[in-house]
N, C-alpha and C positions, 0 to 999 in steps of 0.2 A: 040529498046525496049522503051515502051511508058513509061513516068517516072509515078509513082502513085499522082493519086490527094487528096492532105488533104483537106479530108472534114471538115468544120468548125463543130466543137463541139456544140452541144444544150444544153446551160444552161437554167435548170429549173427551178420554182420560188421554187421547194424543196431543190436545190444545193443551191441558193443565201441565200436562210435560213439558211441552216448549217452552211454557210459560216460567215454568220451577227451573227450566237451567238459564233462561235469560237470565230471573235474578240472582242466580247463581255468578254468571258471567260478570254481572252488575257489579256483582260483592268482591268478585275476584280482583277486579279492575280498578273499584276503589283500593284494598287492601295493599295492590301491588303498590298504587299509587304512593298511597300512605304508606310505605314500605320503604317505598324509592326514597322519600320525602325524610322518612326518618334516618334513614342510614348516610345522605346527604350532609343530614343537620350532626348524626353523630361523629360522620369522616371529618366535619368541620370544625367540630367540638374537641375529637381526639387530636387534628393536627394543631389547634390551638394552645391545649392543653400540653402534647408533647413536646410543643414549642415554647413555652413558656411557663411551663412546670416541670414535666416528667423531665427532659433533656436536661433542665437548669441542674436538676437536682442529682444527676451521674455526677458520681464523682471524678475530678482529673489527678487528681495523687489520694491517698490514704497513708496518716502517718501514725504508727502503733495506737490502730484504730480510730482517731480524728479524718474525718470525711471533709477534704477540701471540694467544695464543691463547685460546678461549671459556672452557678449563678455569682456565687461568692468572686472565683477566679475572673470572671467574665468584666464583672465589676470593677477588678484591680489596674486589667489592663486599661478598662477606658478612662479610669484614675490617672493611670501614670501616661497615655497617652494626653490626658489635658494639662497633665504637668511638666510635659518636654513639651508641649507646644507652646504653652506659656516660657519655658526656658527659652526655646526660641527665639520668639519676639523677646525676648528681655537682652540676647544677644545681638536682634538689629536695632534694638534701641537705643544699645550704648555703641554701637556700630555707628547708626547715623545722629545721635548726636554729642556725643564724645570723640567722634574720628577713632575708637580702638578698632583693634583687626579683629575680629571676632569668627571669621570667617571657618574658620576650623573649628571652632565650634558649634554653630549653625550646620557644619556636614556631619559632625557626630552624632546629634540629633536627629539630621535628618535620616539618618542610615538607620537607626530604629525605627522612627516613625515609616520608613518604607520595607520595615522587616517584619512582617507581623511574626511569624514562627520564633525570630532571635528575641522580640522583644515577651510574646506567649512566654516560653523557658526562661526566663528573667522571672518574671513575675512567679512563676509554678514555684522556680529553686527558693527565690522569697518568702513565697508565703509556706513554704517547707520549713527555711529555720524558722520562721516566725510562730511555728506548732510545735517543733521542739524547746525551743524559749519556753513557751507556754507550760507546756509540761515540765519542763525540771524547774522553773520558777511556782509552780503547784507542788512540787515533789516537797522542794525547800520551802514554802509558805509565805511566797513572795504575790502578791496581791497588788492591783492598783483599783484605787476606787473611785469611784464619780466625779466625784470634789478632784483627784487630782486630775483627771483626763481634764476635766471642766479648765483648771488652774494652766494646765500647757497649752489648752488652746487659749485661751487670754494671752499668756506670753506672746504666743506667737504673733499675735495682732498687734503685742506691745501692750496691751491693758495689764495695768499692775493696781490693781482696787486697790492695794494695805501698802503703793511706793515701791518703785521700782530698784530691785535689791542689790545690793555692788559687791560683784565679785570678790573673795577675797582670795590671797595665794600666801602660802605656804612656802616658800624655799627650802632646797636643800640646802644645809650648809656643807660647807667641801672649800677646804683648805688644801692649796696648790702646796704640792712638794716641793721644794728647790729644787734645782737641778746639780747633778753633782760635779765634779771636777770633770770626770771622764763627759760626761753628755755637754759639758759646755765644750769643749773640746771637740766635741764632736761636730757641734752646729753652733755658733756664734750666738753671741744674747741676742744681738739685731734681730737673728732670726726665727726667734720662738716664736713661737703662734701664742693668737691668742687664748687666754687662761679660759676663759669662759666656753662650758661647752658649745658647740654650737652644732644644728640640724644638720648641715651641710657641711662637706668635706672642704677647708679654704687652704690655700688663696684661690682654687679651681672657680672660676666663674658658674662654669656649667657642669653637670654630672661626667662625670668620669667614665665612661662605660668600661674603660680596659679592666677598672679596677672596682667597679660596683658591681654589685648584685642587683641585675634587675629582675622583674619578676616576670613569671613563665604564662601565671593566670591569666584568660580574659579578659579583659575590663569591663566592669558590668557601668549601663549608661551612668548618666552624671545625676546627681542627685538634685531633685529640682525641688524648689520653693515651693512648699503645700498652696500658700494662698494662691488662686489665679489673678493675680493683678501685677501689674509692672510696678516697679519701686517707685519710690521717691525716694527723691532726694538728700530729707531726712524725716525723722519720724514725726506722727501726726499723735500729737496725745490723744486719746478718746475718754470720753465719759464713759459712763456703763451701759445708757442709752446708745449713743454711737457704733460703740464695742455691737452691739448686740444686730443692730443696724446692717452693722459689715459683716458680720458674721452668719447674718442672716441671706444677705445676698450672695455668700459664698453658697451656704446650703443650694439654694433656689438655683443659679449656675450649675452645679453639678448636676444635679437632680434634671437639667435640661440637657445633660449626658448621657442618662440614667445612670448617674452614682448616687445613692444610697448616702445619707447621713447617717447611717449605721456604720456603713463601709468609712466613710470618713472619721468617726469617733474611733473605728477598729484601728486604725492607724495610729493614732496618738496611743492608743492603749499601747499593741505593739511597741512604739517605743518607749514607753515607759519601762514596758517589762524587760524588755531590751537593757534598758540604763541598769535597772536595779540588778538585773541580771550577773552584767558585765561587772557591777562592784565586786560582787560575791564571787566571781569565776578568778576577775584579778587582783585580789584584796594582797595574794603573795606575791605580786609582780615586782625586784626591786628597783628600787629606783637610782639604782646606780648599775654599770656595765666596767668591766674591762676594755680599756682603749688604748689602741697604739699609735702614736706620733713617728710616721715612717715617711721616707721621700721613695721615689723610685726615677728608674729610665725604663722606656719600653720602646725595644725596636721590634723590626717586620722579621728577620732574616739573622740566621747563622753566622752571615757574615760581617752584615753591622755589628752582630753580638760581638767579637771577635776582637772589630775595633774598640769598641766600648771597653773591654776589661783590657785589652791590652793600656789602653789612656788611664786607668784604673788604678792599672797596678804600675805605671808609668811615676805615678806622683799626681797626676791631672786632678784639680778639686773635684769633687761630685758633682756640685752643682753648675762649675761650668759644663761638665761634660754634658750632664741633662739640659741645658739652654741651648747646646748643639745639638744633639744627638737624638734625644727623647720622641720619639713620633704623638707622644701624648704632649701637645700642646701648651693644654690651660696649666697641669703641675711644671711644664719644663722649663714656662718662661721664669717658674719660682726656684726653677734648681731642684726638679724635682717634688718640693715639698706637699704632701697630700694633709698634712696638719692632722689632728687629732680624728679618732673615727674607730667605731667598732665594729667588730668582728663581721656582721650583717649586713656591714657597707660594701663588703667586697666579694670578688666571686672565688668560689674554694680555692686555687689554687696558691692566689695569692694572699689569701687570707691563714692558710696553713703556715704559708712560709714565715709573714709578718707575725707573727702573734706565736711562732718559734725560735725565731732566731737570735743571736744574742744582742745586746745593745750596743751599737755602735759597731755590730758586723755586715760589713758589702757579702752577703748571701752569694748563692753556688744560681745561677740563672735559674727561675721561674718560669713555666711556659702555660700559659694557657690560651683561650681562641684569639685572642688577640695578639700574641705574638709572645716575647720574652722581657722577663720582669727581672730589672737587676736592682734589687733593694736593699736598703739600709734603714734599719730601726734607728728610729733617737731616743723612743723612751716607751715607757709600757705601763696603765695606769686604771687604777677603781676609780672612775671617774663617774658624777653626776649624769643623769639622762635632763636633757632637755624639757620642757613642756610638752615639745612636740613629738621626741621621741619614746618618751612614757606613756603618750596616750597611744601611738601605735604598737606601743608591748603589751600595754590594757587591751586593743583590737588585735592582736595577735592573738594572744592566749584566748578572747572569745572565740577568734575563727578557728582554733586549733582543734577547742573545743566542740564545736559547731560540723568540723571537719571528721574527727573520730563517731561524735556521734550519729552522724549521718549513716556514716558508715558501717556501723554495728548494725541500724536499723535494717540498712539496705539489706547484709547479711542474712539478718537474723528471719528478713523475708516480711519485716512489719512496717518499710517501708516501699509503697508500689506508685509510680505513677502510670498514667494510661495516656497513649497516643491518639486517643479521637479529637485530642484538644486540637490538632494540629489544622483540622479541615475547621473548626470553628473559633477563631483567635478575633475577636474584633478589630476593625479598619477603621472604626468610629470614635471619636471623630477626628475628622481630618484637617477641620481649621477652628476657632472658638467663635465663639458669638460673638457678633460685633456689641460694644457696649453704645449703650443710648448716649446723644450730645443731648 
C-alpha cells in the first residue's frame, strides 16, 4: 500500500496577513495589559506617596520664609493630644483617689480633645511663635546645644547625674514707709494690711470682678506634663541606666503615636530658646510697681448711690457704710478694704480714679459695668512685685513682644497660614495604650 504524499500547504499573502495583525492584536493586548497594570501600580505609588510625602510636606503657615509644615504640624497635634489625654487621666486619678473635684477640669480637656479644628489653630498659633523665638534668638545669637536639650530632658525625669541643684532666691529689699499722721487718721493701725506684697488683692477671698481686670483672651488648653505617665507620689531617684530605661519607653510610646523623637527633642529645644529668649526680652522689667492701698463701696443704682454719700457726708464711718451697703461682698464685710494692688488689678475706670485721687479723699462716684465705685485712697506706693507678679511682667513683655511681632509679619505679608489644615487635623489618638501589668 503506497503511503499518502503530504502535499506542502500554499500560504497565501491573505493567510500571512491575518496572521501579521493577530500578532499584532496579541501585542496590542499584552501592551494594554501592561499598561493597565502599570498605571494601577503608579495610581497606587502616586496616592501613597501624596499621602505620605507630597501632602506631608505643604506647607500649613510660612513665617518670613520658614515652612511650617503638615507633617511637622501633624505631629504636634497628635503630641499634644496624648498629652491632654494623659492630663486627663491624671485628673480622674486624683479624682478617684484623693476625693478632689476635678471634674471641670476633665471637661476642659475634653472639649479640645472633641475639637479637632480649636485644638489644630492652638498648635499652628504655637508652633508660629515658636519660629519667631527662633529667629530673633538667631538674630541675637542665642543658641541651645545638645548637651542642653539632653540636660532638661533629665531634669525632667528628675535625673540630676552632678546632684540635684537648690534653688536660690534673691529678695527685693523694700522698707515700708510709715504711715503719716493724716493716713493713720484716715484708717486705724488695726487696720493696715499686711506690709508684705502679696499676688492677690486681701482681705477679698476671691477675685473681685467689680474691680479687677480680667482678661478678654481665649484661654489656650492647660499645659500638660511632657512625660505620659501618672505621677507619683514622690519622686523616684534613678541611676543613668534607669534614666535612660524611662526615657526610652517614653520615646517607644510616642512613636506608637506616630511622634517622632525629633519632634519630641524639638520641644525642649523650643523651650529652651523660649527661656533664654524671655531673659533678654525682660532683662528691663522692674521689679518694683506703683500700688495703691484703697477701700471702696459699690452699688447697682443711682439710687443706692444717693443713700450711700448722703451717710457719707452724714458723718457715717466708711467702713460701716461699706459692711451695709457695698454689693461687693468679699471687700464689704472688710469695710470696704481691697489692700494693696496695682494698677493691672483693676478695670480702667476704677483704676484711673484710684491711682488719681488724693489721699484720704471719698472721690466724686466712679461708674463702670458693674455699677458705681465710691472710693477712698489710703495710700499710694513703689512698692515690690511679688515672685509671682514679676514672672507675669517677664510673660508679659514676652507676649507683647510676640504680639507686635506677629503682627508686622502678618502686615508686612511674610506671615501666611493656609486653611487646608482644617479638612486634615488628626483625631488620633483617642485613648493611650494601655500599659502592660
Amino acid at each position: 500500500m503506497a503511503k499518502p504524499v503530504n502535499t506542502p500547504k500554499i500560504v497565501t499573502k491573505k493567510h500571512i496577513a491575518r496572521l501579521e495583525r493577530e500578532r499584532q492584536q496579541v501585542r496590542l493586548i499584552r501592551a494594554i495589559a501592561v499598561g493597565g497594570i502599570l498605571i494601577v501600580v503608579l495610581l497606587l505609588a502616586y496616592g501613597y506617596l501624596n499621602l505620605n510625602v507630597f501632602q506631608l510636606q505643604k506647607p500649613v503657615a510660612e513665617v518670613n520664609g520658614e515652612v511650617i509644615t503638615t507633617r511637622e504640624w501633624q505631629e504636634r497635634v497628635r503630641f499634644q493630644r496624648v498629652n491632654l489625654l494623659n492630663l486627663y487621666n491624671t485628673y480622674v486619678f486624683y479624682q478617684q483617689n484623693f476625693g478632689m473635684d476635678t471634674s471641670q477640669q476633665q471637661q476642659e480637656v475634653t472639649f479640645y480633645l472633641q475639637s479637632p479644628e480649636t485644638l489644630g489653630q492652638q498648635v499652628i498659633d504655637q508652633m508660629i511663635d515658636e519660629a519667631l523665638i527662633r529667629q530673633e534668638a538667631e538674630k541675637r545669637g542665642i543658641t541651645v546645644s545638645e548637651e542642653e536639650i539632653q540636660n532638661e530632658i533629665q531634669s525632667e525625669y528628675g535625673f540630676f547625674p552632678n546632684g540635684t541643684p537648690t534653688p536660690t532666691v534673691t529678695p527685693t529689699e523694700f522698707l515700708t514707709p510709715t504711715l503719716s499722721a493724716e493716713q493713720l487718721t484716715i484708717y486705724p493701725p488695726t487696720s493696715t494690711p499686711t506690709e508684705a506684697p502679696t499676688s492677690t488683692v486681701t482681705p477679698t477671698s476671691t477675685p473681685d470682678r467689680s474691680v479687677t481686670q480680667t482678661p478678654t483672651a481665649t484661654a489656650a488648653p492647660p499645659t500638660p506634663t511632657f512625660v505620659p505617665e501618672l505621677p507619683t507620689a514622690t519622686a523616684t531617684p534613678f541611676t543613668e541606666e534607669g534614666f535612660k530605661e524611662q526615657y526610652s519607653t517614653t520615646v517607644s510610646d510616642f512613636k506608637s503615636y506616630n511622634v517622632s523623637e525629633a519632634t519630641l527633642r524639638s520641644v525642649y529645644r523650643n523651650r529652651l530658646l523660649r527661656a533664654k529668649l524671655l531673659e533678654e526680652i525682660a532683662r528691663d522689667v522692674p521689679r518694683t510697681e506703683e500700688q495703691v492701698w484703697a477701700r471702696h463701696i459699690l452699688v447697682e443704682d443711682e439710687r443706692s448711690l444717693g443713700i450711700v454719700r448722703s451717710l457719707l457726708a452724714s458723718g457715717w464711718d466708711f467702713a460701716d457704710v461699706a459692711k451695709k451697703y457695698s454689693k461687693d461682698t468679699g471687700s464689704g464685710a472688710a469695710g470696704g478694704d481691697l489692700g494693696w494692688a496695682p494698677r493691672s488689678k483693676y478695670v480702667k475706670e476704677f483704676a484711673d480714679a484710684a491711682f488719681s485721687q488724693k489721699i484720704g479723699e471719698v472721690g466724686e462716684p466712679v461708674k463702670s459695668e458693674f455699677g458705681y465705685h465710691i472710693i477712698q485712697v489710703i495710700d499710694r506706693q513703689e512698692r515690690p512685685l511679688d515672685p509671682t507678679e514679676y514672672e507675669q511682667k517677664r510673660e508679659a513683655a514676652l507676649t507683647d513682644w510676640l504680639t507686635k511681632t506677629r503682627a508686622d509679619a502678618t502686615e508686612a505679608g511674610t506671615l501666611v497660614t493656609y486653611d487646608t489644615w482644617k479638612t486634615i487635623v488628626p483625631t488620633e489618638p483617642t485613648a493611650l495604650n494601655p500599659k502592660p501589668q
